[in-house]
N, C-alpha and C positions, 0 to 999 in steps of 0.2 A: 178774528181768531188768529192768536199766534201758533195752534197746533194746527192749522188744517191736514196736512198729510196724515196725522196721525189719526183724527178724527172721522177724516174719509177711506182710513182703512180699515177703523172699527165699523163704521157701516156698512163695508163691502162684507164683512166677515158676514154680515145679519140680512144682508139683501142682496137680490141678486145684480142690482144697476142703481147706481146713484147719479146726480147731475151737480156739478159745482158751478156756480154762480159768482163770477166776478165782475165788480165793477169796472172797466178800463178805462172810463177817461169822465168826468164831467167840466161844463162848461158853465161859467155863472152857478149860482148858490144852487146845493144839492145836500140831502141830507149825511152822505158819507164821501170821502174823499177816493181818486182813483185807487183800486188793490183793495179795496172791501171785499168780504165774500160769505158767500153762504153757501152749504148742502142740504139738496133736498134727496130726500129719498121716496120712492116706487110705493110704498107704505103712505104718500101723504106727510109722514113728520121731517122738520129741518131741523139744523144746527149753524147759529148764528145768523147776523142780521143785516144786512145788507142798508139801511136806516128806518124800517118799517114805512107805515103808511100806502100809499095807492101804490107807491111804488114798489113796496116791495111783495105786496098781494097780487101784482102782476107779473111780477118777477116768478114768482113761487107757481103760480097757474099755468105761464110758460111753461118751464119748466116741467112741472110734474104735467101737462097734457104731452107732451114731448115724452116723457118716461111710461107715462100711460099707452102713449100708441107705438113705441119702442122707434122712433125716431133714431136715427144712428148717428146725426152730422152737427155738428156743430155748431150753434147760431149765434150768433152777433148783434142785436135790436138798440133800435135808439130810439131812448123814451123823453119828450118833452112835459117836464114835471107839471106846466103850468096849462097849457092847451091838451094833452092828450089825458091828462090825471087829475088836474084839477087842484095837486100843489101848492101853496104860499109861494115855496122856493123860486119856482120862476124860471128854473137853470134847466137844460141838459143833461141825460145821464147814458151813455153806453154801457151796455151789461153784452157778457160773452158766456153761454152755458154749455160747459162740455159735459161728454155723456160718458161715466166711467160703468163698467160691467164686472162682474167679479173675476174674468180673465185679465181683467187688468193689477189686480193685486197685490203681485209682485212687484213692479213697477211700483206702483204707489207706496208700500211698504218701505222699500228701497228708498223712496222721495221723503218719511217718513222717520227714516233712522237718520240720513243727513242731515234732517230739520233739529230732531233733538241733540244732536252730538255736534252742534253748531252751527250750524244752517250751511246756507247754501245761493248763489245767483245762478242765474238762469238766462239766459234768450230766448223768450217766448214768439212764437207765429201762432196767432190766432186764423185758423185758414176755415173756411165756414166746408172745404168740401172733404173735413178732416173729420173723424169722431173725436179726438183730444189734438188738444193746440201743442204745437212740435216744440219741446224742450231741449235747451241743448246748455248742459249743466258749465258754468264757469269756472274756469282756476284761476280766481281771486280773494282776497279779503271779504269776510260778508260784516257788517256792522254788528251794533248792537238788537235791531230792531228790524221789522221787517218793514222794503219799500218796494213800489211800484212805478217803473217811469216809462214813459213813450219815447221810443229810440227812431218808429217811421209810420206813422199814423195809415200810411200809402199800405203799410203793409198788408197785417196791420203786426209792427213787433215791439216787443217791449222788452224792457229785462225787471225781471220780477225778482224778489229776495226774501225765504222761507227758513225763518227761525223761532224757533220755541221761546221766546221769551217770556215764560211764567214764571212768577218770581217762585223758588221752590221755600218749601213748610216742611217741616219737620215735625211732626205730632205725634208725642208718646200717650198712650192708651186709647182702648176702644171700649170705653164705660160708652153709659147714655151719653154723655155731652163728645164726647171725639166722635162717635155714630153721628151725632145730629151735626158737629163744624164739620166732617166731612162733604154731606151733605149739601151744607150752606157754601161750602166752597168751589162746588162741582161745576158750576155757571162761571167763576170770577178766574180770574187770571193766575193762576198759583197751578205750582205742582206740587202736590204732596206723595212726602213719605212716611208711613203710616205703621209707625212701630209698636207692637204688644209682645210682650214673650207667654201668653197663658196661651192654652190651646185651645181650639175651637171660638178665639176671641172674638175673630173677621167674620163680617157676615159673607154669604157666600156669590154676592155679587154686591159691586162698587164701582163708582165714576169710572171715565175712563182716565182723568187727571191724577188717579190714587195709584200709588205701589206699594202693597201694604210688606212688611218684614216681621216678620217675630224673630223675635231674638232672647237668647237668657238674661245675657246683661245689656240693656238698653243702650248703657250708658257711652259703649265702647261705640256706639253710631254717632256720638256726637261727634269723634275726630275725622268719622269719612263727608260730616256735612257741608256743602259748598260754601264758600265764602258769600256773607249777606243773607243765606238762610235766615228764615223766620224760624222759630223753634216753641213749642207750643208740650206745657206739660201737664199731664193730667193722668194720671197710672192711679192705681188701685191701689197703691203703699205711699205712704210720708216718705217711710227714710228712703227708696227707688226715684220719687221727684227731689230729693232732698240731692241724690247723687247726681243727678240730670242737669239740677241746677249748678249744684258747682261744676260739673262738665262743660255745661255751656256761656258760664260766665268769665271761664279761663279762656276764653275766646274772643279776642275782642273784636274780632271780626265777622261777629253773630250780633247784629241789632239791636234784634227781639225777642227777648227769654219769656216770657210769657208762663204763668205759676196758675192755676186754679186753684181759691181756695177764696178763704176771709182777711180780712184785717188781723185777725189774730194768728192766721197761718203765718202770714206774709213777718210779723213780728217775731216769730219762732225762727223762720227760716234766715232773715236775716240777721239774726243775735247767731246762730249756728255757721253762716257763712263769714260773718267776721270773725269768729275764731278760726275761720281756716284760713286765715289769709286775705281776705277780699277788702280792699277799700272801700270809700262811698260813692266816688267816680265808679269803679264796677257794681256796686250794687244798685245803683240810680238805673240800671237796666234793667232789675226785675221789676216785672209790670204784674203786680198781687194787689186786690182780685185782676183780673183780667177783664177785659171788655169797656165799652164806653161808658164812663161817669154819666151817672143819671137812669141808667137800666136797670133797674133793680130786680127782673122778675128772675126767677131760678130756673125754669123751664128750661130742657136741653136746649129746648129748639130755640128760644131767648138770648141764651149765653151764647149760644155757635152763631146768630145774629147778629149781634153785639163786636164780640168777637173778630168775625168776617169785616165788619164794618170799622174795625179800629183797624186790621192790616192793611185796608184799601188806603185809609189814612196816613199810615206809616210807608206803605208804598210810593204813596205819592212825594211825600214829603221828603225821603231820598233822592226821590227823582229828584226833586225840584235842586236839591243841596247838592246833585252830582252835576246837574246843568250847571248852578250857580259857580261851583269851583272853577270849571272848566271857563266857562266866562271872564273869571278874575285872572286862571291864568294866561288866556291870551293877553289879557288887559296890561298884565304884569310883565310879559313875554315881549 
């Protein structure tokens, strides 16, 4: 999870004690790397995964017997995948479960808006005769991505680094199909913002990944969207996606413009964008219909499938070409 702070602040709002579960160190093959993490909460349900299997169904029983009998201190176990679980992996895994309460809150809040507005490093002590492991926040550079390293195993301290790294989505309309890619999106790595101008369009509860906005004219959020935004169109009028699109096509620094419609949409829309200017290099980034080639079924919940499944893909494939640059230009360098 790249939101944890945010996520274990939403559960505090709902419960009254949560337990976070981090992985801090494995040794030999292990289903997740050290800095994994999961929350469980007093209710029995979590969020995220620690790499399932024995291991993480022991992890989770910890834990929640720990929350069940209001345990206050902080534990530290070490679980052998292969002898104590029964494993392939073979390896080592240390897991550290703090016990947060809803007087903790603020605090996590606080850890919570740093994450989103850039993240943040830390100096972590895991002290088992603590309730939460003593942070003591950094003034440095934090990366792109979140990591976790061992600074004195003796201690046990580490320095940890907590940033929102979901790549954000821009989705105009909340017909059936933006209901349902919501939805498919609420598990995956994205932040969406979720723009309709009709009233009463939002249902009245949604992910906690969503900020939804109504607005009159939609079109004026495409200038506030972040650089690399994904941007996803689907509104209830032709000519309101027809402006979306050339909004975000003047942008060359938006990806993926993404149109719902047909084949015969996509030709309308693109005979109307080349009169306004747009080339074939600009237009070769609308993606009409949208979704993975080969899906054909119409279902909301199909298309926001589909859908989900091609940004992972475009996601990745960024990644890969923002690794790849960097590579050539040390190479170069």
């Amino acid at each position: 999870m790249s939101d944890i702070w945010t996520r274990l602040a939403g559960l505090l709002k709902t419960n009254d004690r949560a337990a976070l579960v981090t992985v801090l160190g494995v040794r030999g093959s292990a289903p997740r790397p050290a800095g994994t993490r999961m929350i469980v909460t007093g209710a029995g349900t979590f969020s995220g995964t620690i790499g399932g299997g024995q291991l993480e169904w022991e992890a989770l029983q910890l834990a929640g017997g720990r929350l069940s009998a209001d345990v206050d201190t902080l534990c530290v176990t070490d679980f052998a995948l292969g002898p104590d679980l029964g494993q392939c992996c073979g390896g080592r895994v240390d897991v550290a479960i703090e016990m947060f309460r809803t007087a903790d809150l603020s605090e996590v809040e606080h850890f919570a808006a740093l994450e989103a507005s850039g993240g943040f490093a830390c100096e972590t002590r895991f002290d088992e005769t603590r309730r939460l492991a003593g942070r003591r926040i950094l003034d440095e550079a934090v990366p792109n991505d979140d990591g976790f390293t061992i600074l004195d195993r003796k201690g046990p301290l580490y320095r940890e680094t907590f940033v929102d790294s979901r790549h954000p989505v821009v989705l105009f309309g909340a017909g059936h199909v933006g209901r349902a890619l919501v939805l498919a999106l609420a598990p995956l790595p994205f932040r969406v913002t979720w723009v309709d101008g009709r009233p009463d369009a939002f249902p009245t509860a949604m992910p906690q990944n969503v900020t939804a906005v109504r607005a009159r004219t939609p079109s004026d959020l495409i200038a506030d969207a972040p650089a690399g935004a994904f941007v996803l169109v689907m509104t209830h009028s032709h000519p309101v996606d027809l402006e979306l699109c050339r909004a975000a096509l003047a942008r060359p620094d938006l990806p993926y413009v993404g149109l719902i419609g047909s084949d015969t949409k996509r030709a309308r829309f693109l005979k109307r964008l080349e009169e306004s200017g747009f080339g074939d290099e600009t237009l070769s980034r609308l993606r009409c219909p949208i979704g993975l080639p080969g899906i054909e079924g119409k279902a909301p919940a199909v298309i926001a499938a589909s859908v989900a499944a091609d940004l992972l893909l475009t996601q990745e494939a960024l990644a890969k070409e923002s690794v790849d640059k960097r590579r050539r230009s040390v190479v170069e360098g």
